[in-house]
C-alpha atoms as an extended CHARMM CRD file, in Angstrom:
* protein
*
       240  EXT
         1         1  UNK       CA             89.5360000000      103.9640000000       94.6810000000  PROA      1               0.0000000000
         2         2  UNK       CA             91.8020000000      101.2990000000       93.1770000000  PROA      2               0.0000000000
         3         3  UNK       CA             91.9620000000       99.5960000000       89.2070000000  PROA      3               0.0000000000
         4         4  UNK       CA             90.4790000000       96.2720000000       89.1360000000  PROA      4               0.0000000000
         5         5  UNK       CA             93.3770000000       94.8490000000       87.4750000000  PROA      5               0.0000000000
         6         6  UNK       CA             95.8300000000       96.0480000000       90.4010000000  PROA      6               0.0000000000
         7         7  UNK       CA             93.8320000000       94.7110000000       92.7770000000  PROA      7               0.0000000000
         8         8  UNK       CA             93.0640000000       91.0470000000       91.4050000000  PROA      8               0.0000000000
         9         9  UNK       CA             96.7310000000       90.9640000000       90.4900000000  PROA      9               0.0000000000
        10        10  UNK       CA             97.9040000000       91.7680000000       93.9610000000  PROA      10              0.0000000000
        11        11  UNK       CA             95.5630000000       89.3200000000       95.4680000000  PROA      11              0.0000000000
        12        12  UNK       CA             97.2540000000       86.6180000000       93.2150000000  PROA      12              0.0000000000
        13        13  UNK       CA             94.0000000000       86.5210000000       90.7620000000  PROA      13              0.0000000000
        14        14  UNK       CA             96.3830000000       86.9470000000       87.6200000000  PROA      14              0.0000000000
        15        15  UNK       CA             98.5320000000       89.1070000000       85.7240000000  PROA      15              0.0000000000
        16        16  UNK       CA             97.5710000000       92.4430000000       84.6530000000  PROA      16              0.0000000000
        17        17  UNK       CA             97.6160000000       91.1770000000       81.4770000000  PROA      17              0.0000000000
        18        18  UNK       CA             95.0640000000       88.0310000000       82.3610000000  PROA      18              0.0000000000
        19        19  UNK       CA             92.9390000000       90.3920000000       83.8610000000  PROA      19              0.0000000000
        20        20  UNK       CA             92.6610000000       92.5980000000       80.7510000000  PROA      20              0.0000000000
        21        21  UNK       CA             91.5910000000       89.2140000000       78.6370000000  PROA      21              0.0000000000
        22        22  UNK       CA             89.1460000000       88.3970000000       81.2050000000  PROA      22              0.0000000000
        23        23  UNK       CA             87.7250000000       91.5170000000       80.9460000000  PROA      23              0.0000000000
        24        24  UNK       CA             87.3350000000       91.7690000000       77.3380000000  PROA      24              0.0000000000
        25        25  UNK       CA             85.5460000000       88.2200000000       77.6990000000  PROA      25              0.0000000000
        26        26  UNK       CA             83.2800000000       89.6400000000       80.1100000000  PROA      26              0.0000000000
        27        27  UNK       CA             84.3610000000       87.1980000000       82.7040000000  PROA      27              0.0000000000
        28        28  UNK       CA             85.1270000000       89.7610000000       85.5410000000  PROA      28              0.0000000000
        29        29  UNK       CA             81.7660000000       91.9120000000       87.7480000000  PROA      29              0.0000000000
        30        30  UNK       CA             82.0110000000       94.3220000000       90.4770000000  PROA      30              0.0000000000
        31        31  UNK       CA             79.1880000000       93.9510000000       91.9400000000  PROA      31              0.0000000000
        32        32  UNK       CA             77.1880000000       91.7520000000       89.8710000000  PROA      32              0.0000000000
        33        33  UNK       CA             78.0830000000       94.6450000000       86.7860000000  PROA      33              0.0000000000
        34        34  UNK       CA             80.2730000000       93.2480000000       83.8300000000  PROA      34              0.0000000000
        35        35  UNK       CA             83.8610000000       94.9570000000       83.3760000000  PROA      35              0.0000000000
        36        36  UNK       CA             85.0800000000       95.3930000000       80.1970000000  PROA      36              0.0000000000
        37        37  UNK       CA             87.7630000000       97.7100000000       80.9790000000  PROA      37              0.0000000000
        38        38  UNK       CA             90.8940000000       96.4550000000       83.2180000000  PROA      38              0.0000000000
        39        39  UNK       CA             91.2930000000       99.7430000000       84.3720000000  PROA      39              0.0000000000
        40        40  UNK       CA             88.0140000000      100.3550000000       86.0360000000  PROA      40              0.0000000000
        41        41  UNK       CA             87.9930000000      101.3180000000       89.5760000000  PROA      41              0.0000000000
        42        42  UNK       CA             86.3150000000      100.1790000000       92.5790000000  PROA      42              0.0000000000
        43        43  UNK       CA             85.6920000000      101.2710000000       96.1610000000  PROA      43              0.0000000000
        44        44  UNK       CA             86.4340000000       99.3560000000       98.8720000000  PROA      44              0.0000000000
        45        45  UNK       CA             83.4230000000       96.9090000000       99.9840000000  PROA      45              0.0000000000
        46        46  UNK       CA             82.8020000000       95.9220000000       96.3710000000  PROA      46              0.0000000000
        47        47  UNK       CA             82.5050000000       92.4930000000       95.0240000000  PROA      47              0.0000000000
        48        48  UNK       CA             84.3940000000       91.3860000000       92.5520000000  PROA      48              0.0000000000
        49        49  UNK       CA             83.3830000000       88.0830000000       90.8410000000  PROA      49              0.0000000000
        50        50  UNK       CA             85.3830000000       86.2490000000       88.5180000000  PROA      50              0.0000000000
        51        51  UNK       CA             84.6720000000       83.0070000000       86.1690000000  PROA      51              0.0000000000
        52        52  UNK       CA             87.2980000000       80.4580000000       85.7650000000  PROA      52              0.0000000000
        53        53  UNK       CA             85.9520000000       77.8390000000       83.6680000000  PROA      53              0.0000000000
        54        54  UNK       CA             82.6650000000       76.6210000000       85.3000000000  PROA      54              0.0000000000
        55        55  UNK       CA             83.2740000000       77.9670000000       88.3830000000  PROA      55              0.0000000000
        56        56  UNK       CA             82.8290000000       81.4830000000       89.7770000000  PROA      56              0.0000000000
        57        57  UNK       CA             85.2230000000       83.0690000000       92.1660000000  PROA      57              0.0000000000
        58        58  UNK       CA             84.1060000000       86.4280000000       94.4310000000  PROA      58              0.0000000000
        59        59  UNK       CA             85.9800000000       88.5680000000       96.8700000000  PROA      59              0.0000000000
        60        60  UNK       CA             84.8250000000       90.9660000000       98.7430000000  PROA      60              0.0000000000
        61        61  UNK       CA             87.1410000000       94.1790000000       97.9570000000  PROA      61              0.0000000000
        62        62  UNK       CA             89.5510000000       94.9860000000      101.5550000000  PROA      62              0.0000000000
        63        63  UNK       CA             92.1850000000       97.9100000000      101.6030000000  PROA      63              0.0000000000
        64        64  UNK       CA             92.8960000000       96.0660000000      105.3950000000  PROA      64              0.0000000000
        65        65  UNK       CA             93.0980000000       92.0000000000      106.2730000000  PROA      65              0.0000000000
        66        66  UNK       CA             94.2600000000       90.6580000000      109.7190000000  PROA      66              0.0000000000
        67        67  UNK       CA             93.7600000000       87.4990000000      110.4170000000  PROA      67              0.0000000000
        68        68  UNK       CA             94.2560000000       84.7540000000      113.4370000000  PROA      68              0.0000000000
        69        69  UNK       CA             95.8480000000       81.3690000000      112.8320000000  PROA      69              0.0000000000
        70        70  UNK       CA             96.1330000000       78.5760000000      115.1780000000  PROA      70              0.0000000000
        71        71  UNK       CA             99.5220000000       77.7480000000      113.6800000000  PROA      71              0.0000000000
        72        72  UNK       CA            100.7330000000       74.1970000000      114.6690000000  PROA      72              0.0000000000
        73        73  UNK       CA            104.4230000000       72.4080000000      115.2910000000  PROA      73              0.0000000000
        74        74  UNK       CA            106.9780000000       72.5780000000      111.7160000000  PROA      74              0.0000000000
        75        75  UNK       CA            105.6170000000       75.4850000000      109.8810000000  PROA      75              0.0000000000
        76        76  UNK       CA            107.8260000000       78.8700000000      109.7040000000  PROA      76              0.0000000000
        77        77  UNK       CA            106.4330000000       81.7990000000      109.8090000000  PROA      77              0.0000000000
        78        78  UNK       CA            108.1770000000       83.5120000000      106.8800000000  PROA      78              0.0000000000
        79        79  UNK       CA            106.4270000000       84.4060000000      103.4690000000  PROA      79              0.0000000000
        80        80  UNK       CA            108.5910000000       81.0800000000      101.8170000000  PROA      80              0.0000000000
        81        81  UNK       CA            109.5450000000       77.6120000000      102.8550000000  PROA      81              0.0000000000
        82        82  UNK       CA            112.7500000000       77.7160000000      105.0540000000  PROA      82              0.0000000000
        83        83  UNK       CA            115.1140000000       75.1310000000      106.3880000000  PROA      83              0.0000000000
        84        84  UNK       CA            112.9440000000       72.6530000000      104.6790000000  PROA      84              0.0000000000
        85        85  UNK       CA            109.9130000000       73.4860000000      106.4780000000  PROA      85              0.0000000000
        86        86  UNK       CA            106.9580000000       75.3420000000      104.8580000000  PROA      86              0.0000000000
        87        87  UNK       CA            105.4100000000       78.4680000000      105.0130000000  PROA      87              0.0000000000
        88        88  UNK       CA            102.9980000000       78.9360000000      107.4480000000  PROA      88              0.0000000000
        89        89  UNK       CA            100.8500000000       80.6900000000      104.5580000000  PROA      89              0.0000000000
        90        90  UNK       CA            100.5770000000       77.2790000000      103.3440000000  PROA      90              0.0000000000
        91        91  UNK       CA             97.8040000000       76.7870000000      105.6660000000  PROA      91              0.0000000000
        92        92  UNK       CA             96.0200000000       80.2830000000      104.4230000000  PROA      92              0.0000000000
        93        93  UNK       CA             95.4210000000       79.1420000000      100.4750000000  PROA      93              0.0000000000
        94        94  UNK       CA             91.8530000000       79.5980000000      101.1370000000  PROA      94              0.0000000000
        95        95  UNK       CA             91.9690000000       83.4480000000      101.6850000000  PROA      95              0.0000000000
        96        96  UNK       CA             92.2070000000       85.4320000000       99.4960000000  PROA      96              0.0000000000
        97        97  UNK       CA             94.4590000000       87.8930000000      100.3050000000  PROA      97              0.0000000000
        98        98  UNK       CA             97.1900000000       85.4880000000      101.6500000000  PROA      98              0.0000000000
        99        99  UNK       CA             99.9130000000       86.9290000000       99.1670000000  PROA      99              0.0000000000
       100       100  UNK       CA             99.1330000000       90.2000000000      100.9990000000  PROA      100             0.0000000000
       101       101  UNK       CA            100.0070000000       89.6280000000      104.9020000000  PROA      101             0.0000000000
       102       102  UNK       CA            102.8230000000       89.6680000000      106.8540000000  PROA      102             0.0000000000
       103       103  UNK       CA            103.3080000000       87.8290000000      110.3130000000  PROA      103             0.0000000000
       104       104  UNK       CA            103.3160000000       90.5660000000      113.0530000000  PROA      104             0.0000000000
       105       105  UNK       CA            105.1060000000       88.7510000000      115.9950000000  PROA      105             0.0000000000
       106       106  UNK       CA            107.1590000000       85.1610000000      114.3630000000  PROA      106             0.0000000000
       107       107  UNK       CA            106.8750000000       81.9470000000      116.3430000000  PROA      107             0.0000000000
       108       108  UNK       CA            109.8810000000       79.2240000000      115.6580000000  PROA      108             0.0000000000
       109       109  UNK       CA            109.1540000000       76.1770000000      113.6810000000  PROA      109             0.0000000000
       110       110  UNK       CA            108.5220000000       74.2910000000      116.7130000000  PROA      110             0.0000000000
       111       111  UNK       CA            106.7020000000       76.4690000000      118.4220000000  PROA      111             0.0000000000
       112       112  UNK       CA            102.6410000000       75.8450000000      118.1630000000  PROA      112             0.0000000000
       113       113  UNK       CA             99.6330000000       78.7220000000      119.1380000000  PROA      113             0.0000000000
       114       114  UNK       CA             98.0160000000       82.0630000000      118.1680000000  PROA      114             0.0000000000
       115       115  UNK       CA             99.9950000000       83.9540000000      114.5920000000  PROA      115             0.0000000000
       116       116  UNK       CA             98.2680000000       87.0300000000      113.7100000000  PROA      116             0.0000000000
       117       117  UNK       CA             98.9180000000       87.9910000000      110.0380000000  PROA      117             0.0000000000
       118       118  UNK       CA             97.9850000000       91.6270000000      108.5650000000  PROA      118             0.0000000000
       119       119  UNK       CA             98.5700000000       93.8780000000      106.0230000000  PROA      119             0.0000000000
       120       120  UNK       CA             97.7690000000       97.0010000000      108.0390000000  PROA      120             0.0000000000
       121       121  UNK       CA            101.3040000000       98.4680000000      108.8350000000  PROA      121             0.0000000000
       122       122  UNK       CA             99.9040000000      100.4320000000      111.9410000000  PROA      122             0.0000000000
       123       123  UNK       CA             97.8060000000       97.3450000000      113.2000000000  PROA      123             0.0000000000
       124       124  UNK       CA            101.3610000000       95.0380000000      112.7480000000  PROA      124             0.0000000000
       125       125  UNK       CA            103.3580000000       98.3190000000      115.0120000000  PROA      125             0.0000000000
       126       126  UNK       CA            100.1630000000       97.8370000000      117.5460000000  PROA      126             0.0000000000
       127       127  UNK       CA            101.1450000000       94.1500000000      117.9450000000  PROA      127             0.0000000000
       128       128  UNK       CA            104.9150000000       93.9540000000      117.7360000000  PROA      128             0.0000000000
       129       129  UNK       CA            105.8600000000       97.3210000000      119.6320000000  PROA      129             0.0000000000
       130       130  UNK       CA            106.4890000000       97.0870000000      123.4440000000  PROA      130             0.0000000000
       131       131  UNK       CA            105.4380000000      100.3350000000      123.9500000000  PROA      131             0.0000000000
       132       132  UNK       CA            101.7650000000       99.5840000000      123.5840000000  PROA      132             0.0000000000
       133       133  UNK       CA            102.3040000000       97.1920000000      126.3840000000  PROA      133             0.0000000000
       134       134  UNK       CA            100.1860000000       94.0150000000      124.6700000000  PROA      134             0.0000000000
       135       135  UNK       CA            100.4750000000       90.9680000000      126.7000000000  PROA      135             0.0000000000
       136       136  UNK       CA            101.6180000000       87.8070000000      124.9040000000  PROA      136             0.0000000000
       137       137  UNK       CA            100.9520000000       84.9880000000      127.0230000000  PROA      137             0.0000000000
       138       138  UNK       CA            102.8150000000       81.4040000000      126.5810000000  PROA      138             0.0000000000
       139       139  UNK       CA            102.6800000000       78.1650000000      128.0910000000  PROA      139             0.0000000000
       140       140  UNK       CA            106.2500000000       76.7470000000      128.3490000000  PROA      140             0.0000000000
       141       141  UNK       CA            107.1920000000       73.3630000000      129.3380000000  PROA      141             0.0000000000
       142       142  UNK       CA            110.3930000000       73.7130000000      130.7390000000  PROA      142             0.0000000000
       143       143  UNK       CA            113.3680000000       70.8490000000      130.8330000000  PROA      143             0.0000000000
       144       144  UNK       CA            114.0680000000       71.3260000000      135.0180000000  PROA      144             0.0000000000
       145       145  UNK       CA            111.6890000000       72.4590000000      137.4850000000  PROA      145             0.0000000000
       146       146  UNK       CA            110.9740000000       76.4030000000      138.0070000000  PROA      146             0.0000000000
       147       147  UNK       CA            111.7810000000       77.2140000000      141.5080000000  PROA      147             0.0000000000
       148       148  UNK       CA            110.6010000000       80.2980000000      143.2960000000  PROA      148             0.0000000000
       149       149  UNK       CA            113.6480000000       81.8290000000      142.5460000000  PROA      149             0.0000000000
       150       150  UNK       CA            113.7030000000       81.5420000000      138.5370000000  PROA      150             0.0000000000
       151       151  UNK       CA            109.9550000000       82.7790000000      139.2890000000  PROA      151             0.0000000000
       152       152  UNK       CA            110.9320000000       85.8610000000      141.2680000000  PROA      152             0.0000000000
       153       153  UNK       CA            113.5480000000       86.6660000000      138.7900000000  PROA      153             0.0000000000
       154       154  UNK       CA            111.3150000000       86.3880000000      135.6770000000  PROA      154             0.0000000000
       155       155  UNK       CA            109.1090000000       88.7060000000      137.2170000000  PROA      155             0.0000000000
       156       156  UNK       CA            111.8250000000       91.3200000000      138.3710000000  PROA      156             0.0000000000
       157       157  UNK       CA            113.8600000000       91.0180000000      135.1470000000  PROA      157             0.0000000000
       158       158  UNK       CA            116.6760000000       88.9870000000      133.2280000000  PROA      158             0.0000000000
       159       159  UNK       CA            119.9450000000       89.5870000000      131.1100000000  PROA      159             0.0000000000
       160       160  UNK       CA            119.5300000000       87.8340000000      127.7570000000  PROA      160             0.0000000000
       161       161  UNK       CA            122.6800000000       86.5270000000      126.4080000000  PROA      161             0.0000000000
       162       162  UNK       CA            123.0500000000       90.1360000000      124.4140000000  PROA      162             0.0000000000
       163       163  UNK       CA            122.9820000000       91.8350000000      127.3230000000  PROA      163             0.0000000000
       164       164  UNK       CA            119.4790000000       93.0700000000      126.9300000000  PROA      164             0.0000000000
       165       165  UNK       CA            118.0410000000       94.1330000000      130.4050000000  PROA      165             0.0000000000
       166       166  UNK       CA            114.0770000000       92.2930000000      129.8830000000  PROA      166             0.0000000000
       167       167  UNK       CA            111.0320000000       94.4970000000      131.3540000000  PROA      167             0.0000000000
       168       168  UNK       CA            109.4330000000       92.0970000000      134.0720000000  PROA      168             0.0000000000
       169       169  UNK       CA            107.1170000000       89.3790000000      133.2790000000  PROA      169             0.0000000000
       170       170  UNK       CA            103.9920000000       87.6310000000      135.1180000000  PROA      170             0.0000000000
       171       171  UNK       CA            104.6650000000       84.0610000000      135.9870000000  PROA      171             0.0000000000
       172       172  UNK       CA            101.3210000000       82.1450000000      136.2330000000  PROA      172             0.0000000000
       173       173  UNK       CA            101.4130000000       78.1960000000      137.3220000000  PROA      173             0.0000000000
       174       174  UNK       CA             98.3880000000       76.1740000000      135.0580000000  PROA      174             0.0000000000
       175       175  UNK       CA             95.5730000000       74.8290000000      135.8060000000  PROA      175             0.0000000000
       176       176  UNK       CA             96.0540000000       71.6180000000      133.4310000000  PROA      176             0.0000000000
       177       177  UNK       CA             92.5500000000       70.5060000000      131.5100000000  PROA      177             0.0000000000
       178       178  UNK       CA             91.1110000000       73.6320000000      131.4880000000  PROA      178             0.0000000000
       179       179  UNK       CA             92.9870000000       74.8040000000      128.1820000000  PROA      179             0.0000000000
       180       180  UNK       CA             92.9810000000       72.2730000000      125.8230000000  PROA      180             0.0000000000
       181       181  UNK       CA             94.5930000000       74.2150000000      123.1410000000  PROA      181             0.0000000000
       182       182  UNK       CA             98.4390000000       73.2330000000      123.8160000000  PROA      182             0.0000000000
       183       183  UNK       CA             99.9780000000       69.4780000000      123.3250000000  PROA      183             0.0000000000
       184       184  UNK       CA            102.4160000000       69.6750000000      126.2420000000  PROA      184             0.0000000000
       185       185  UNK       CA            102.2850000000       66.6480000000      128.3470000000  PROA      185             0.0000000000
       186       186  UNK       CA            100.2800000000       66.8280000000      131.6430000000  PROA      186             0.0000000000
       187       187  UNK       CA            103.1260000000       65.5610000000      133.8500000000  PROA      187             0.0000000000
       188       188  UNK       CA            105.5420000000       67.0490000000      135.9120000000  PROA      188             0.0000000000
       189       189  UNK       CA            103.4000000000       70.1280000000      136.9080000000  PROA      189             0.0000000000
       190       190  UNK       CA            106.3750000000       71.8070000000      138.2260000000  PROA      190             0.0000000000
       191       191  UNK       CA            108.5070000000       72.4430000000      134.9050000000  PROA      191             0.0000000000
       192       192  UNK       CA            105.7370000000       74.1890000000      133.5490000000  PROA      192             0.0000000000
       193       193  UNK       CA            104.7320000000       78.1420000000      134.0400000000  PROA      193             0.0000000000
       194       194  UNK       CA            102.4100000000       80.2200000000      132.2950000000  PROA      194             0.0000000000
       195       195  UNK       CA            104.8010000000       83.2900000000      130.9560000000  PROA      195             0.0000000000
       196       196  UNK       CA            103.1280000000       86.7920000000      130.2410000000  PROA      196             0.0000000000
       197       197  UNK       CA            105.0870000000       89.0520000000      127.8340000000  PROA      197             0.0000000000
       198       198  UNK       CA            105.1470000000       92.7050000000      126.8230000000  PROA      198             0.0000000000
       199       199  UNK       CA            107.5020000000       92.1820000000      124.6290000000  PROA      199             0.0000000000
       200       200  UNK       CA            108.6920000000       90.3420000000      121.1930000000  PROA      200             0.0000000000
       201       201  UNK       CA            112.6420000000       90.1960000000      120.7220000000  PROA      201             0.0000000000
       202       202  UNK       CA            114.2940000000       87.2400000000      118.7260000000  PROA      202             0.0000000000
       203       203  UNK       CA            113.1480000000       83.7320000000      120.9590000000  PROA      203             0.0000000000
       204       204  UNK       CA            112.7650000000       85.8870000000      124.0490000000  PROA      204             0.0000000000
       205       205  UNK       CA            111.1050000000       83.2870000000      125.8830000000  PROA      205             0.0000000000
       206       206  UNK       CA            113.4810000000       80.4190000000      125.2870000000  PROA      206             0.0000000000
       207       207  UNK       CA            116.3430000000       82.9750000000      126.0710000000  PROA      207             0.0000000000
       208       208  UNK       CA            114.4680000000       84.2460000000      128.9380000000  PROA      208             0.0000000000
       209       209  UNK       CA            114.9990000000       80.9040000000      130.5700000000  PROA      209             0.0000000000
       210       210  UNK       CA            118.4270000000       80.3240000000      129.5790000000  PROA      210             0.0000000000
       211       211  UNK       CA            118.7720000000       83.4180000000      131.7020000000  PROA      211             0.0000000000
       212       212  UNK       CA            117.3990000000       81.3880000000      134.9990000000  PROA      212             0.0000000000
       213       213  UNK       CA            119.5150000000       78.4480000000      133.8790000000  PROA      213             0.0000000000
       214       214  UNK       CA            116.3810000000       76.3570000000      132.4820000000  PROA      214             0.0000000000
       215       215  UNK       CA            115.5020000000       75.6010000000      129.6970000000  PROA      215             0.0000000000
       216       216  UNK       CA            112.5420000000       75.4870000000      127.1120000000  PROA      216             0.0000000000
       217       217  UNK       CA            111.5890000000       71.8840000000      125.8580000000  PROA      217             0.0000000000
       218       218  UNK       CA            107.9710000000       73.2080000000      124.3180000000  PROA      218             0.0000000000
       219       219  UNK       CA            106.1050000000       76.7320000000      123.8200000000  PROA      219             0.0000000000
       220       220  UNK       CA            102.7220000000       77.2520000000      123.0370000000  PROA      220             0.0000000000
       221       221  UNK       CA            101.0740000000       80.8120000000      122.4570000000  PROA      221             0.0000000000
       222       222  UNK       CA             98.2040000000       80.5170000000      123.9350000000  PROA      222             0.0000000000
       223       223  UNK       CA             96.8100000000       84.4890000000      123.4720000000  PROA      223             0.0000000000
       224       224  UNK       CA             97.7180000000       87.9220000000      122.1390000000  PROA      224             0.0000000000
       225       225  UNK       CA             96.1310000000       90.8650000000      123.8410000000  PROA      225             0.0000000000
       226       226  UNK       CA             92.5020000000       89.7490000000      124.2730000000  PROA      226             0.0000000000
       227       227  UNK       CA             92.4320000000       87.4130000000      121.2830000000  PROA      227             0.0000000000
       228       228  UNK       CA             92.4960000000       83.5330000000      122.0500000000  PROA      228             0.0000000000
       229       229  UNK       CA             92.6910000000       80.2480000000      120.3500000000  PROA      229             0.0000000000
       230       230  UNK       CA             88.8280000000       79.8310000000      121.3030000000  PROA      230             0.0000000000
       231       231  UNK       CA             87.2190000000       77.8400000000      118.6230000000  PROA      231             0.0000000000
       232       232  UNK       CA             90.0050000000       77.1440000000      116.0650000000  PROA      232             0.0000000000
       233       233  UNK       CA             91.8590000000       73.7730000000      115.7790000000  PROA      233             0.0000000000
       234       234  UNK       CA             95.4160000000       73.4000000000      114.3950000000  PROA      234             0.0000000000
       235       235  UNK       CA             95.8210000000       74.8010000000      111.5960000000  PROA      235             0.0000000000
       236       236  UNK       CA             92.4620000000       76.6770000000      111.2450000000  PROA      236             0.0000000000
       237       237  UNK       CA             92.2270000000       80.7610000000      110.7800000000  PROA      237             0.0000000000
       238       238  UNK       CA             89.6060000000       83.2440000000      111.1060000000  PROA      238             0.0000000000
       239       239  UNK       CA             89.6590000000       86.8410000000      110.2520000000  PROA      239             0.0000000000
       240       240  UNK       CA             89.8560000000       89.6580000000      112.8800000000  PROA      240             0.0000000000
């Protein structure tokens, strides 16, 4: 069980304060039942309504939110605006418990595909840890051609520039026009790979082929796991 006013105000629905007034005013309901006291509790699954002017606002009461995100080119994924790019929460307003999650697994700023967002601390270690072995798969356009020997050394493993010894990859060439959910240009078939991932260090893909003496021109996450980009567009999200 949880106070009302703690949970509106961590969901971004006011101060503890605002809450109080609304209460008094009788402009808050759990479940369709008028609060008057701020410090009520509620379960998780209630519904909490509140009026704002005309209009009436309701949220269905989570302890746990993940959610998927088609995230596209020039948004960060940290909580605030950085390098002059914004947030990719920018494109989450309509949730309602955007102030509440965390990006388990970053993509750069110029990197497009699948973000998953959660505020369920084991969930996040599920995603991010390689011990769980979760494939992240990526389509990478690459600036020279990927011989059979970059291939056979992706898959064995690489030395990043820190001296970290990767754990092998799958190298997968694409079947252009069957994905539609990346922007890379369909021409010269062999610079591009499809690059399977247990892992999740700091631009491990772009440093990954550094390490083969290539280099990455455009990245695309195409899945996580199981999860895909099926039915979102740019920019689009859908709980999971």
């Amino acid at each position: 069980m949880l106070r009302i006013d703690k949970f509106l105000s961590n969901i971004g629905r006011g101060t503890r304060q605002e809450i109080a007034v609304m209460c008094k005013k009788g402009l808050i309901k759990c479940n369709n039942q008028i609060i008057k006291n701020s410090s009520s509790k509620i379960n998780w699954g209630d519904v909490i309504s509140m009026q704002i002017d005309d209009e009436v606002r309701e949220v269905e009461a989570k302890e746990f939110v993940s959610i998927m995100l088609y995230k596209p080119k020039g948004y960060v994924c940290s909580d605030v605006e950085d390098g002059g790019h914004p947030s990719y929460n920018e494109l989450l307003q309509d949730c309602p418990y955007w102030l509440t999650l965390h990006v388990a697994g970053r993509l750069d700023f110029d990197t497009t595909g699948m973000v998953i967002a959660t505020n369920d601390g084991d969930f996040n270690h599920r995603i991010i840890s390689p011990k769980h072995k979760l494939v992240k798969s990526y389509l990478v356009s690459c600036e020279k051609e990927v011989t059979a020997d970059m291939i056979a050394q992706l898959e064995q493993w690489v030395t990043l520039d820190d001296g970290y010894e990767t754990l092998p990859a799958v190298v997968i060439i694409p079947q252009f026009g069957r994905d539609g959910k990346t922007d890379i240009a369909k021409k010269n078939i062999k610079n591009f790979i499809e690059l399977q991932i247990t892992e999740g260090k700091f631009h491990q893909v772009k440093r990954m082929l550094l390490a083969v003496e290539n280099r990455v021109t455009h990245l695309h996450r195409k899945s996580i796991g199981e999860r895909t980009l099926e039915g979102l567009a740019e920019g689009e999200w859908r709980y999971i």
